[in-house]
C-alpha positions as CSV (number, residue, x, y, z in Angstrom):
1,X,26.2,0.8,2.6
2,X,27.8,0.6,-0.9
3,X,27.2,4.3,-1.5
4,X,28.6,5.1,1.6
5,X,32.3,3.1,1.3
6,X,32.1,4.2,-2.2
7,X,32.2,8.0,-1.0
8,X,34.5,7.6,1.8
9,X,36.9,6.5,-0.8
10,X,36.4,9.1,-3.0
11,X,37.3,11.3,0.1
12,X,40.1,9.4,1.1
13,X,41.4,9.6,-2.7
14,X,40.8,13.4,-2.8
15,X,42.5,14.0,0.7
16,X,45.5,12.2,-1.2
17,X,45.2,14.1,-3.9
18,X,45.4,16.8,-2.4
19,X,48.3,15.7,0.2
20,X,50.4,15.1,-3.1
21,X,50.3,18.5,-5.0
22,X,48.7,19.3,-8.3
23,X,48.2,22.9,-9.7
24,X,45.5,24.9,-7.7
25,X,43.0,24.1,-10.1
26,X,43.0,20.6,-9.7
27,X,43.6,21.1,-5.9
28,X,40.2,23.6,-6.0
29,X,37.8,21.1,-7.6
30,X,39.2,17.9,-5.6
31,X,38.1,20.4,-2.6
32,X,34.3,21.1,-3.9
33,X,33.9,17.3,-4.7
34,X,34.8,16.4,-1.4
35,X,32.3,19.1,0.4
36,X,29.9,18.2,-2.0
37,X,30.7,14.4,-1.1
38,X,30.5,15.7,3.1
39,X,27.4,17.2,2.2
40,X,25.8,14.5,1.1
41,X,26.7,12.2,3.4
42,X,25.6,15.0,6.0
43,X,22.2,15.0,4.4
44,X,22.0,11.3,4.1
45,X,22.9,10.9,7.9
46,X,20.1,13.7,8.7
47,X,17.7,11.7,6.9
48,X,18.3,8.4,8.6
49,X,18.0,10.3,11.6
50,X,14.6,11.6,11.0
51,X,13.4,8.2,9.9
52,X,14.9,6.8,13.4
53,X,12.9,9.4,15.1
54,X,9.8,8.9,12.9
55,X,10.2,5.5,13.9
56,X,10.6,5.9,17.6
57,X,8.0,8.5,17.9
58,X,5.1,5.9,16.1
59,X,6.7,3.2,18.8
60,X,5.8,5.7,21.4
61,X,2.0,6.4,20.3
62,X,1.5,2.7,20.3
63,X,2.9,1.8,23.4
64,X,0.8,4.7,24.8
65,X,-2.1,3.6,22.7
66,X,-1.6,-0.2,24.3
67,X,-1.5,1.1,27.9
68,X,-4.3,3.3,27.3
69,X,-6.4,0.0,26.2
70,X,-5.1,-2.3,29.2
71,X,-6.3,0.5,31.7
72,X,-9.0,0.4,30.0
73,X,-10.0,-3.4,30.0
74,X,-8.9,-3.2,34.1
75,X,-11.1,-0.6,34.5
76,X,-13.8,-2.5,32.9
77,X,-13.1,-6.2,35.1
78,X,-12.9,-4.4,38.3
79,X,-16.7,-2.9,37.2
80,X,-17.3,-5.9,36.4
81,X,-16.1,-7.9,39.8
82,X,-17.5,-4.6,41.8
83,X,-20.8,-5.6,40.2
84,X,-20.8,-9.1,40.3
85,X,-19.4,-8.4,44.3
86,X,-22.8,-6.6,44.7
87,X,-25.2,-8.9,43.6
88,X,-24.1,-11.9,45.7
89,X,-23.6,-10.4,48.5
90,X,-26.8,-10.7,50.7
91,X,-27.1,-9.5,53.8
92,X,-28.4,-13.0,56.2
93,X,-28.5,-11.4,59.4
94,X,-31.8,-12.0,60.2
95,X,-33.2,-10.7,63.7
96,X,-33.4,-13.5,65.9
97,X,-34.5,-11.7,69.1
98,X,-37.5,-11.8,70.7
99,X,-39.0,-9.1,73.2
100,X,-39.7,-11.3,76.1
101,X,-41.2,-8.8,78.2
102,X,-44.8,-8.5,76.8
């Protein structure tokens, strides 16, 4: 944060500068310094920018990655349940009629 008040200064000094005459020459390299000062900052935004979507994109992978697993583990206790379902459940219905015409 220093860097960056410290070279908006320097722009706002060379903007000055420049507002209050001087001989071309001076005028000339005030104007490189502040590209080269835009530049930078230009680069240094571009970089924080990557980093931000570096960031959001390894957010991204692990929430997918977290999903993934919870889907995973529901998958595995409704299995589960199905098979646990399957094995108590008996079938009692036992034939209780009788053929009375023998």
């Amino acid at each position: 944060m220093k860097k960056v008040i410290a070279l908006s200064t320097l722009l706002a000094l060379g903007a000055l500068g420049m507002a209050c005459g001087g001989d071309a020459t001076s005028n000339n390299s005030v104007a490189n310094a502040n590209r080269a000062v835009a530049n930078a900052m230009n680069a240094a935004a571009n970089a924080a920018n990557a980093a931000a979507n570096a960031a959001q994109s390894a957010a991204n992978n692990l929430a997918n990655a977290a999903n993934s697993a919870a889907n995973s583990m529901g998958n595995a206790s409704n299995a589960a349940a199905n098979a646990a379902n399957r094995g108590t459940n008996t079938n009692a219905n036992a034939n209780t009629h009788s053929n009375t015409n023998k």
